[in-house]
Every structure is written in structure tokens, then in C-alpha cells.
Residue frames as a rotation matrix with the C-alpha (Angstrom) as fourth column:
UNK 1
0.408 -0.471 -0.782 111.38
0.177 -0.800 0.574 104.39
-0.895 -0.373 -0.243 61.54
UNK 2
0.780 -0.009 0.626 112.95
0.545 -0.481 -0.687 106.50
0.307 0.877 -0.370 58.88
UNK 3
-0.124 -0.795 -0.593 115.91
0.708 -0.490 0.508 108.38
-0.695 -0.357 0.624 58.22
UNK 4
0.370 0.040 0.928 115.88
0.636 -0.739 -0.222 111.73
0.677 0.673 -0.299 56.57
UNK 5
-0.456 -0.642 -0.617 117.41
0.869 -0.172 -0.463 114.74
0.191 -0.747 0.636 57.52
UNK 6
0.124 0.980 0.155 114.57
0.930 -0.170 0.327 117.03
0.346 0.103 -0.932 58.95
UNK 7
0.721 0.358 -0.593 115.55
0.642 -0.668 0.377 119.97
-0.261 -0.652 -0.711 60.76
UNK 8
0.425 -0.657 -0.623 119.58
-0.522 -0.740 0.424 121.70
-0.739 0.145 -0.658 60.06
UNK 9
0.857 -0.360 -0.368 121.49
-0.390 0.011 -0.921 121.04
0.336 0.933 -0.131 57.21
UNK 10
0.772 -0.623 0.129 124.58
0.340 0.575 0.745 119.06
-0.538 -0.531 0.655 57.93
UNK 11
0.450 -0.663 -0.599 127.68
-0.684 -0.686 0.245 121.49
-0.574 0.300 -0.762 57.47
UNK 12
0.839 0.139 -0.527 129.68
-0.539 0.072 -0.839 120.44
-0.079 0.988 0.135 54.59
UNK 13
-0.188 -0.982 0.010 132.39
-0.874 0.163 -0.459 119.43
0.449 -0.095 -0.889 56.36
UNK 14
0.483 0.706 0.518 130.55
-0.755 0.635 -0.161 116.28
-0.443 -0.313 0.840 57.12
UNK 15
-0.304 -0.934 -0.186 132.26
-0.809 0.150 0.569 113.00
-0.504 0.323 -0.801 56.53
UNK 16
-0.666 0.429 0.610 129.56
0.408 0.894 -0.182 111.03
-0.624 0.128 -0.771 56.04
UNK 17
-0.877 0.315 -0.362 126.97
-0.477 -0.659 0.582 110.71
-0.055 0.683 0.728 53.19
UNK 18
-0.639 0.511 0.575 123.48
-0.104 0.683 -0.723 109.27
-0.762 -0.522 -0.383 53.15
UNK 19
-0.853 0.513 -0.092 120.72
-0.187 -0.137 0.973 108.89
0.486 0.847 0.213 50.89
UNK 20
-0.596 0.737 0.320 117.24
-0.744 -0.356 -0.565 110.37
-0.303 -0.575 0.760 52.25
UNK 21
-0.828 0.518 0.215 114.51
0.453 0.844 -0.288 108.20
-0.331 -0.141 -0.933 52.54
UNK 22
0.432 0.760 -0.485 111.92
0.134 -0.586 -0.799 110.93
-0.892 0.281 -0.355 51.58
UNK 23
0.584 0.221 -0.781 113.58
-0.463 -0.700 -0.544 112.57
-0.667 0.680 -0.306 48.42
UNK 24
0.858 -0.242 0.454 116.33
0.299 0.953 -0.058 110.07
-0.418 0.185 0.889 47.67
UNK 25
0.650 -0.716 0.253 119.12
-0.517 -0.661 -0.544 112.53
0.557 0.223 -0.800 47.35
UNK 26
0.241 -0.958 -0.156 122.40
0.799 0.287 -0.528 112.29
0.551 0.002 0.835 48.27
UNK 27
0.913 0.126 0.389 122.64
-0.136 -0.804 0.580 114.32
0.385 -0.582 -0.716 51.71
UNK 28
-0.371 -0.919 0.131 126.19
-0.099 -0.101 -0.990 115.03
0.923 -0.380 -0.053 53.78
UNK 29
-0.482 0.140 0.865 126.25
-0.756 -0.565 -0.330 114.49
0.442 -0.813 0.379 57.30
UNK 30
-0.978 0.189 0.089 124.53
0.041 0.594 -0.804 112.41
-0.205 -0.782 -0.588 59.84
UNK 31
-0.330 0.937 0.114 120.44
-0.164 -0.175 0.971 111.71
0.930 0.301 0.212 59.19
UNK 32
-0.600 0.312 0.737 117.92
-0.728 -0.594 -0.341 112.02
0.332 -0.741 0.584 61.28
UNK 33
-0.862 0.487 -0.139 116.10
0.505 0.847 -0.166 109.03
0.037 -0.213 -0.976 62.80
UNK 34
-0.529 0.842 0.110 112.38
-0.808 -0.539 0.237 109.57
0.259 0.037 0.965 62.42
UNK 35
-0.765 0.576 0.289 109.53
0.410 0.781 -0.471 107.53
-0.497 -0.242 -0.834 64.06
UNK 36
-0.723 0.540 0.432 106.34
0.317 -0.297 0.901 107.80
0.614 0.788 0.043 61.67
UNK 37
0.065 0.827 0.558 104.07
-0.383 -0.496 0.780 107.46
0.922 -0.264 0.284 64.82
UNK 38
0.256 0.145 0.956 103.63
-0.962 0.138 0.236 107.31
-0.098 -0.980 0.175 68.41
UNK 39
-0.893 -0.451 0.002 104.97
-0.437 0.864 -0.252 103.77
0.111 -0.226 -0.968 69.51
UNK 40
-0.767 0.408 0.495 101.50
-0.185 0.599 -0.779 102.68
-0.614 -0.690 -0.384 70.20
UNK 41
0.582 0.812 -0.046 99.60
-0.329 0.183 -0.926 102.54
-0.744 0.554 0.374 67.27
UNK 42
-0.475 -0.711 -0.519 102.90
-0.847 0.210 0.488 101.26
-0.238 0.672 -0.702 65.24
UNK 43
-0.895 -0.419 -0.152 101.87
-0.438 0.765 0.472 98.40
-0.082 0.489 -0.868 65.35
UNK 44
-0.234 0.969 0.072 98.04
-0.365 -0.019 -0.931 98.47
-0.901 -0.244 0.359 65.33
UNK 45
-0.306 0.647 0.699 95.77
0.949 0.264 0.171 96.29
-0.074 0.716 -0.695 62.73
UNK 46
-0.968 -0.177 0.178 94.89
0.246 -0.811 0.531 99.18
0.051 0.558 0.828 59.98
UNK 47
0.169 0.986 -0.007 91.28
0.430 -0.067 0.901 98.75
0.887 -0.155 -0.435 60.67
UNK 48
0.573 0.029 -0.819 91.76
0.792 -0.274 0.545 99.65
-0.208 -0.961 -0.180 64.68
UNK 49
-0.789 -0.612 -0.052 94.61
0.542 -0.733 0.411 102.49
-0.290 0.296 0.910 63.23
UNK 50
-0.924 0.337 0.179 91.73
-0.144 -0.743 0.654 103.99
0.353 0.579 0.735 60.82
UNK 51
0.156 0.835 -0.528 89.09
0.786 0.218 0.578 103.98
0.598 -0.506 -0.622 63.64
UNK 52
0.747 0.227 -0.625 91.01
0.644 -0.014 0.765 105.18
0.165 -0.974 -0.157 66.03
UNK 53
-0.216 -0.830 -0.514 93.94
0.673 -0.508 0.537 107.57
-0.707 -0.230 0.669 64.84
UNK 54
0.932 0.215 0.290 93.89
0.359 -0.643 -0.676 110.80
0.041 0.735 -0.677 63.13
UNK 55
0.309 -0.899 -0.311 97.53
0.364 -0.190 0.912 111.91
-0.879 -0.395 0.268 62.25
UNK 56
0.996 0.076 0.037 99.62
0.074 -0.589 -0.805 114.07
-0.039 0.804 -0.593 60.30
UNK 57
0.600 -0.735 -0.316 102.93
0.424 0.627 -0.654 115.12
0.679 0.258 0.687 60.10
UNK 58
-0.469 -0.302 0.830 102.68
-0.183 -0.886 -0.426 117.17
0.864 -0.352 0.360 62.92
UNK 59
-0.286 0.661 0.693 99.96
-0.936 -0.037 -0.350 116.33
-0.206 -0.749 0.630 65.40
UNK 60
-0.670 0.269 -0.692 98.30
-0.135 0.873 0.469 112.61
0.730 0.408 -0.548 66.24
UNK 61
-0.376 0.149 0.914 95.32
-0.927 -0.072 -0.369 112.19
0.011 -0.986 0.166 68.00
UNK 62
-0.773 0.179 -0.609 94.45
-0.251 0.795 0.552 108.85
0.583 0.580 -0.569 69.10
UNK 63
-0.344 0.815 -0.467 90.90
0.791 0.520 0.323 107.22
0.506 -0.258 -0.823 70.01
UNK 64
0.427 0.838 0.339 90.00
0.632 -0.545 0.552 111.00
0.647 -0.022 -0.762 70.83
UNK 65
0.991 0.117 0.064 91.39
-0.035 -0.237 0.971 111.53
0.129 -0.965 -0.231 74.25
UNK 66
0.460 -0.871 -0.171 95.40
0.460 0.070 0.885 110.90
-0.759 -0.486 0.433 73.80
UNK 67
0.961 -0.222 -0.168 97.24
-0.278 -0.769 -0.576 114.22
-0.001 0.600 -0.800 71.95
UNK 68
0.263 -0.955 -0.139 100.44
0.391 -0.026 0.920 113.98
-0.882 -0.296 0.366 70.46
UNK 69
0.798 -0.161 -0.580 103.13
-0.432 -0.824 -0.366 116.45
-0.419 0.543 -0.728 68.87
UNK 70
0.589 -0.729 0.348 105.88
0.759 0.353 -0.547 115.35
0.276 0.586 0.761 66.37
UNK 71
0.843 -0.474 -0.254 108.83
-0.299 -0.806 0.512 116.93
-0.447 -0.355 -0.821 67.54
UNK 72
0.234 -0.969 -0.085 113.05
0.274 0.149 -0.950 116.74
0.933 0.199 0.301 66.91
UNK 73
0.933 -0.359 -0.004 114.99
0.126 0.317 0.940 115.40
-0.336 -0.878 0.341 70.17
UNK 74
0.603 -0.774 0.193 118.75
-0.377 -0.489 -0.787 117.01
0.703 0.402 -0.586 69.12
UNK 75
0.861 -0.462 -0.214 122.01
0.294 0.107 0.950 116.14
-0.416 -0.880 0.228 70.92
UNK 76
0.339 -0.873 -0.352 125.73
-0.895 -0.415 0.167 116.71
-0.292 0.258 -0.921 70.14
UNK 77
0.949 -0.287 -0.128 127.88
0.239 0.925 -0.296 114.72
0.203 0.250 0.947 68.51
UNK 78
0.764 -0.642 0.069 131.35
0.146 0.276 0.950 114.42
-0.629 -0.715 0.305 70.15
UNK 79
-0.252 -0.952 -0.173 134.17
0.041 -0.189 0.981 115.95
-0.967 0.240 0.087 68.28
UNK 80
-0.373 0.281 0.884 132.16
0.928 0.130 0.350 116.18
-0.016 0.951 -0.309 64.98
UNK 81
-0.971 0.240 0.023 130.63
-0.238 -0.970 0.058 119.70
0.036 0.051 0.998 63.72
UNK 82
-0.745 0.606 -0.280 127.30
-0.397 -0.065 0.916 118.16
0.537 0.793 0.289 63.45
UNK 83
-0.296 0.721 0.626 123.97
-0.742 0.239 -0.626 117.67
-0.602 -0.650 0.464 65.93
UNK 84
-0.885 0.337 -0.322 122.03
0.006 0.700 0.714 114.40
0.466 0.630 -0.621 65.64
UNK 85
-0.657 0.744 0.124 118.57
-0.750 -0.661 -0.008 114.31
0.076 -0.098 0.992 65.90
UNK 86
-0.732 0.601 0.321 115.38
0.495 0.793 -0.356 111.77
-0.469 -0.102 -0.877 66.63
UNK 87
-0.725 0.681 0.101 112.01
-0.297 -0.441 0.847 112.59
0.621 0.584 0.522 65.01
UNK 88
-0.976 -0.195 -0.092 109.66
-0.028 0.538 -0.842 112.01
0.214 -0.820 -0.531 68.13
UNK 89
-0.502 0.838 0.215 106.78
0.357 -0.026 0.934 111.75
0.788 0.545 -0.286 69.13
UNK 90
-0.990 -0.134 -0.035 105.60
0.067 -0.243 -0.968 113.12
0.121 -0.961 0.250 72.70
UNK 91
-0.005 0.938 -0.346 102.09
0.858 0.182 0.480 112.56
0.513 -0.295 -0.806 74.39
UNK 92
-0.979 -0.154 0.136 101.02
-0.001 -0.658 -0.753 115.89
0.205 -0.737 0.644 75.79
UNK 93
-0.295 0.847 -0.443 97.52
0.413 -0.305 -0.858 117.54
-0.862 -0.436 -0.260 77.52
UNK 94
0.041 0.709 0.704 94.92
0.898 0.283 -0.336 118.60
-0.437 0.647 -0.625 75.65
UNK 95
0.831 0.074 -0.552 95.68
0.198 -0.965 0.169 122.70
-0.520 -0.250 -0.817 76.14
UNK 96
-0.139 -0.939 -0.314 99.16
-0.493 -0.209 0.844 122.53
-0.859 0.272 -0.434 74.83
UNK 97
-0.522 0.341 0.782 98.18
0.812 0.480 0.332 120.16
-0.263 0.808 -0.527 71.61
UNK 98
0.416 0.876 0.243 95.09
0.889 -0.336 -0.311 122.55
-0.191 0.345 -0.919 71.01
UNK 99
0.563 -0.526 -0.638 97.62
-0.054 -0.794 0.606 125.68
-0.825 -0.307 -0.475 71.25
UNK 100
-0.260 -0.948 -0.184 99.76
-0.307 -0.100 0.946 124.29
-0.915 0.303 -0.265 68.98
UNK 101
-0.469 0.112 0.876 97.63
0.879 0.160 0.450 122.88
-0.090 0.981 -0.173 66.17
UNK 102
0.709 0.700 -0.084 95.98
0.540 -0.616 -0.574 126.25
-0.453 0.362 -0.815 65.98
UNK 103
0.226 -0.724 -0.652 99.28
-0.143 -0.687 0.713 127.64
-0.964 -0.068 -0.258 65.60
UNK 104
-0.489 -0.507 0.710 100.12
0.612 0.380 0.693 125.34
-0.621 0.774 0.125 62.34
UNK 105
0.279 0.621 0.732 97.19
0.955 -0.096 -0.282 127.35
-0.105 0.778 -0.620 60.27
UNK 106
0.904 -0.082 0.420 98.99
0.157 -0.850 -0.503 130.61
0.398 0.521 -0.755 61.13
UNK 107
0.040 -0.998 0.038 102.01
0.337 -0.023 -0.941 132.24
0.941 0.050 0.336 60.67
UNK 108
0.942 0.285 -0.179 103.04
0.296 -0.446 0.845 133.09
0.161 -0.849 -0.504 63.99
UNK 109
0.124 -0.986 -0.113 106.17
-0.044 0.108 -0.993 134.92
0.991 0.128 -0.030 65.02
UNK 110
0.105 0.001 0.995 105.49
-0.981 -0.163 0.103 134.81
0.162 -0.987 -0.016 69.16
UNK 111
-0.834 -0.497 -0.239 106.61
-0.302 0.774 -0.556 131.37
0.462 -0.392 -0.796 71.10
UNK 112
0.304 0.933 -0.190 104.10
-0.225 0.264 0.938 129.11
0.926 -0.242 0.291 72.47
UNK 113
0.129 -0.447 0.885 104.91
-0.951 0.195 0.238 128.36
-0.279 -0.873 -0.400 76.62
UNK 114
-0.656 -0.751 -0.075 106.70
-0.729 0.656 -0.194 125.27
0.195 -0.073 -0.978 77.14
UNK 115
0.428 0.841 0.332 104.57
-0.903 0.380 0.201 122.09
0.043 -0.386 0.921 77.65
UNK 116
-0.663 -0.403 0.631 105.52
-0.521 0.853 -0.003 118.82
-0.537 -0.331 -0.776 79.75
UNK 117
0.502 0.362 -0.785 105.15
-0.787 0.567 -0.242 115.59
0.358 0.740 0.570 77.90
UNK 118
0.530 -0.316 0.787 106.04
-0.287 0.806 0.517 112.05
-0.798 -0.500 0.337 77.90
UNK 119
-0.328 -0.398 -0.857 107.87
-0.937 0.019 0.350 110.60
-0.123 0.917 -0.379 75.16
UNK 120
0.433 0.520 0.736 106.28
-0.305 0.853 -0.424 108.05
-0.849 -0.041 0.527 73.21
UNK 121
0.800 -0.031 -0.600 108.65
-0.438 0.653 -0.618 106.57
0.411 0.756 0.509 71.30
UNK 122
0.799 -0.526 0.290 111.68
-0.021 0.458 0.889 103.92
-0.600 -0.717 0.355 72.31
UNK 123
0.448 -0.813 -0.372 115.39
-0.878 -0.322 -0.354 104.90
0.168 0.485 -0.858 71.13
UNK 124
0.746 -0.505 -0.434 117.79
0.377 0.857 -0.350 102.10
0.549 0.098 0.830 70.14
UNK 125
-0.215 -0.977 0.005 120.80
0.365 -0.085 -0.927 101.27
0.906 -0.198 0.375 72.14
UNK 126
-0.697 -0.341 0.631 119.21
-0.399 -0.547 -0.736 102.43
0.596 -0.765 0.245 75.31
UNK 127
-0.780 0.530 -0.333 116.84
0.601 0.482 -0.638 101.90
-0.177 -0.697 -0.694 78.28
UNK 128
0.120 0.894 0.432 112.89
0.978 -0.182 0.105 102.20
0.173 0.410 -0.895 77.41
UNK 129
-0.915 -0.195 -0.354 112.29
0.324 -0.877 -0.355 105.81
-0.241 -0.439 0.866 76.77
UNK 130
-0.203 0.971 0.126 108.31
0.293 -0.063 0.954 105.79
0.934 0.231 -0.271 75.92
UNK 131
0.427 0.506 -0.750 107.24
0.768 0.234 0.595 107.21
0.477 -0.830 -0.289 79.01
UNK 132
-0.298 -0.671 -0.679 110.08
0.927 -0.372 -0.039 109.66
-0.227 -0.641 0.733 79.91
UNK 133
0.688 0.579 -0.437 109.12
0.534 -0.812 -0.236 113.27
-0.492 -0.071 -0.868 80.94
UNK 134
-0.428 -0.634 0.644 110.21
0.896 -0.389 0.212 115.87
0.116 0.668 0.735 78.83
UNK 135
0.303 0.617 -0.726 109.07
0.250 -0.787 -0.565 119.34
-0.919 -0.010 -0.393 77.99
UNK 136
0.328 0.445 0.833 108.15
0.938 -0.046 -0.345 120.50
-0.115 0.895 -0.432 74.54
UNK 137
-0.404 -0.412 -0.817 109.98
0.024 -0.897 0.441 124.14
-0.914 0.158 0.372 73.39
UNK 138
0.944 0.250 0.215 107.95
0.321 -0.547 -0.773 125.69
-0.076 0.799 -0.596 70.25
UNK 139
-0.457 -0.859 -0.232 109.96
0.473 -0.456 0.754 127.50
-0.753 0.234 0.615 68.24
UNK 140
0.054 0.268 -0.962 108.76
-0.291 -0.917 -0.272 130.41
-0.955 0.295 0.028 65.94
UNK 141
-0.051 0.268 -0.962 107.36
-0.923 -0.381 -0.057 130.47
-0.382 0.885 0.267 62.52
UNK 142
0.718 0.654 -0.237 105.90
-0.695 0.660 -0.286 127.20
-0.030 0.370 0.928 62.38
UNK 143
-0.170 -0.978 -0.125 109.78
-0.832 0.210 -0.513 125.40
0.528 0.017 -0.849 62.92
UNK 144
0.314 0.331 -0.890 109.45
0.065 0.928 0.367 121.58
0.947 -0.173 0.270 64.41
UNK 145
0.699 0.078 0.711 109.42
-0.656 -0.324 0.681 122.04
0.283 -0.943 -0.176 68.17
UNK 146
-0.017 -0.990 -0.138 112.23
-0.511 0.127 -0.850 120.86
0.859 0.056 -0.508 70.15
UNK 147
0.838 0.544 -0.039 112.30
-0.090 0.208 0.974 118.51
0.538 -0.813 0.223 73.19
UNK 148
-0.208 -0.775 0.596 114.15
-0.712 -0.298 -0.636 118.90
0.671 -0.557 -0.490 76.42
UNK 149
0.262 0.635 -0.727 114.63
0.407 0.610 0.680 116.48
0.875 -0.474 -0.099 78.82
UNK 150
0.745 0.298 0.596 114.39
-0.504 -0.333 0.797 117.38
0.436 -0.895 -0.098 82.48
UNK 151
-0.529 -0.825 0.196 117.56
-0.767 0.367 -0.527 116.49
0.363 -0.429 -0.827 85.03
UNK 152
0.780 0.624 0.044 117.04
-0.616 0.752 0.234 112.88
0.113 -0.210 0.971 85.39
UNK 153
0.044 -0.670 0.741 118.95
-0.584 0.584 0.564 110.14
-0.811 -0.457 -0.365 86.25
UNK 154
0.734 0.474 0.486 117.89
0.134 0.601 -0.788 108.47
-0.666 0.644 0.377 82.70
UNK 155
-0.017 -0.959 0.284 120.73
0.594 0.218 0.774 107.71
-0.804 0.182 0.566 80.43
UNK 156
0.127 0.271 0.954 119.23
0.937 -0.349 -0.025 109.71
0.326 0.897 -0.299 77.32
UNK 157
0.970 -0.155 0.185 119.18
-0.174 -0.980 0.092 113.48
0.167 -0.122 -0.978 79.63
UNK 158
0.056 -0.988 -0.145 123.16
0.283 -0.124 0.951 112.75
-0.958 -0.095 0.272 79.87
UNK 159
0.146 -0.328 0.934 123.21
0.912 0.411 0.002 111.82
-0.384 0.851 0.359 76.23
UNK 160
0.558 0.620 0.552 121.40
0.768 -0.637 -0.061 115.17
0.314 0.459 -0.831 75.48
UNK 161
0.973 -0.132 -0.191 123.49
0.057 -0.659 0.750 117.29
-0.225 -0.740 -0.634 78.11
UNK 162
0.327 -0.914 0.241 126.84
-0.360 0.115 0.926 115.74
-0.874 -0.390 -0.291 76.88
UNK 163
0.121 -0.080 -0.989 126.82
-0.987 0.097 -0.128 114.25
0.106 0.992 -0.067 73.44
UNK 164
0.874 0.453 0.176 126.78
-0.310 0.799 -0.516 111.20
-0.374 0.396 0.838 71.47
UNK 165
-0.478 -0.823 0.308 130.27
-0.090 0.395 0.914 109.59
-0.874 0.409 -0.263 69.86
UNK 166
-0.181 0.020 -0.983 130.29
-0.962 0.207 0.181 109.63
0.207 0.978 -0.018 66.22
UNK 167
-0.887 0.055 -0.459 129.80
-0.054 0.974 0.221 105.66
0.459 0.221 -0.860 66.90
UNK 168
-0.340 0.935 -0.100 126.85
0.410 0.052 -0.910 105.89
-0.846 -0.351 -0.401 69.10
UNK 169
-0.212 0.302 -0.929 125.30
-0.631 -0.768 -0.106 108.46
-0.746 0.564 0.354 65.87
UNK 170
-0.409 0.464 -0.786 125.95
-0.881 0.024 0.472 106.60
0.238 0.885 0.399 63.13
UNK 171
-0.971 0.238 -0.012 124.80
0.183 0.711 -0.678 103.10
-0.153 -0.661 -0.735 65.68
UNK 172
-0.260 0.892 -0.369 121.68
-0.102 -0.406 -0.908 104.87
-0.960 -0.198 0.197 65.91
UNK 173
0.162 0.383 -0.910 121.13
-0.970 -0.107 -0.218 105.88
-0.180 0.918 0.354 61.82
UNK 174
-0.669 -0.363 -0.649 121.92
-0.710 0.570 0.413 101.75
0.220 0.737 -0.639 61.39
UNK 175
-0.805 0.370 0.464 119.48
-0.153 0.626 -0.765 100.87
-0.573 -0.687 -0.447 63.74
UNK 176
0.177 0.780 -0.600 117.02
-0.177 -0.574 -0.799 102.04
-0.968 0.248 0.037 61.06
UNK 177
0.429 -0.018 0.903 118.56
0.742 0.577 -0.341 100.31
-0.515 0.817 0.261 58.09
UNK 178
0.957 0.249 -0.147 120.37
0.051 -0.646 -0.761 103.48
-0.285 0.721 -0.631 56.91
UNK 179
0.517 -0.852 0.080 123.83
0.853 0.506 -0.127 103.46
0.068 0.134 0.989 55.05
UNK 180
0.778 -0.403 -0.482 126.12
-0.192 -0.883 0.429 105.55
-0.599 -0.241 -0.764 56.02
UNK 181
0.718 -0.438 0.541 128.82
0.630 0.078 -0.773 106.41
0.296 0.896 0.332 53.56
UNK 182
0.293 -0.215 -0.932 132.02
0.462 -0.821 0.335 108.19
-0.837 -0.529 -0.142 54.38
UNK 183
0.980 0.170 -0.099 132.77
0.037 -0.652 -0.758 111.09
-0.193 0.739 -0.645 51.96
């Protein structure tokens, strides 16, 4: 996993400060956790990885037959001006994957339909979430799609419905090795 901050800018009134893992700046605000790839080929022998995976920073497919979409899982953060974010990964069908990588080669300004997924990666600090339904939300001009979870009983659709504490947030960005600084 990776921190960087991938999707909104973190308002200035941010108390914390980080240093990105991609550009090595000095960023305000809360980073994003990022998973490079699907939980199941993390940890694959690079020979069985470069057989069997074809990935980008957008789209992975693996051994042919199992489609998945980099997305950004978003919640609130509790008394703070600022959203925190996962970098996910989500296992969908073949129709909604095929929809959406055609979409990356053009500019599009129309919404692709929603598409149910699973999430395939596991957040720190909680019960397993590889596996938990969701539903993919496109978003226009070519923007990192957004994932909802469905009313469940699973501790992550509160999280999402209700916010994080500023301790649960920056918990999360340390789980990942990332210093937080306050400003």
C-alpha cells in the first residue's frame, strides 16, 4: 500500500502535513491510502504475476477471466474539513469492466450505469473487507470512479455513512508507514 493524495486536494486549513509517496512533495491534509493491486495477486511470485496479470493504473485483469477497476472508497472525517479516501480495488463482470476501459481512450462527458462489485482489497483496523458488495459510480471525464457501499450490517457502510475520527484517519495513513505531521 501507498499513500498519496489521489483524488481532492486537502483544503488548506488542514492540520496535518505529509509527504507523497509518488512526487515527494510536501502535501496538507490527510493522504490517501492506496492499494497497488487487487489483494490477490499482492503477493504472487513475479513469474505467476507476469503470466497471469495485466494491470494498469486503472483496470487489472487477472488469468483472463477476473476484471477489476481501481477506484477511491471516500468517507468523512469527523469534525475536520477534510474526506479520507482508500485507493481500491473492486472485482466486477465482464460488461461493466469492458464499458469502462473503452471509456479511458475517450473523452466522455455522459456517466457510465452503476456496476455491483466486490471489493478486493482488506482495510486496516477493521473486519475482512475483500469480498464486500459494493457498487461502482463512474464519474465524468475520465475522474477515478467512486465506490458505494450498499446498507449492510458491515462496519465499513457505517464508517462511510457516518465518518471516521481524525484518529481512526490518521490510524489508517500509519497503517501504511506514512508520517503524519501536524502543521
Amino acid at each position: 500500500m501507498n499513500a498519496l493524495s489521489a483524488v481532492a486536494p486537502a483544503t488548506i486549513h488542514s492540520r496535518f502535513r505529509y509527504r507523497c509517496s509518488q512526487c515527494d512533495k510536501i502535501h496538507h491534509g490527510l493522504p490517501d491510502v492506496c492499494f497497488p493491486t487487487p489483494d490477490c495477486v499482492r503477493d504472487l511470485p513475479q513469474k505467476k504475476f507476469d503470466e497471469s496479470c495485466l494491470i494498469s493504473e486503472d483496470v487489472c485483469i487477472v488469468d483472463g477471466n477476473s476484471y477489476y477497476i481501481y477506484c477511491v472508497l471516500e468517507v468523512p472525517v469527523v469534525d475536520y474539513p477534510d474526506r479520507f479516501g482508500w485507493g481500491v480495488w473492486c472485482q466486477t463482470s465482464w460488461t461493466p469492466f469492458k464499458m469502462y476501459w473503452e471509456s479511458l481512450s475517450v473523452s466522455r462527458s455522459d456517466r457510465l450505469p452503476v456496476a455491483g462489485a466486490r471489493l478486493s482489497n482488506d482495510l486496516a483496523h477493521m473486519p475482512s473487507t475483500t469480498g464486500t458488495r459494493c457498487e461502482i459510480h463512474f464519474r465524468k471525464n475520465g475522474a477515478r470512479p467512486v465506490v458505494k457501499l450498499p446498507p449492510s450490517k458491515h462496519r465499513l457502510y457505517n464508517i462511510q455513512q457516518h465518518g471516521l475520527s481524525v484518529d481512526q484517519a490518521v490510524a489508517q495513513a500509519q497503517s501504511v508507514g506514512t508520517l503524519l505531521l501536524v502543521a
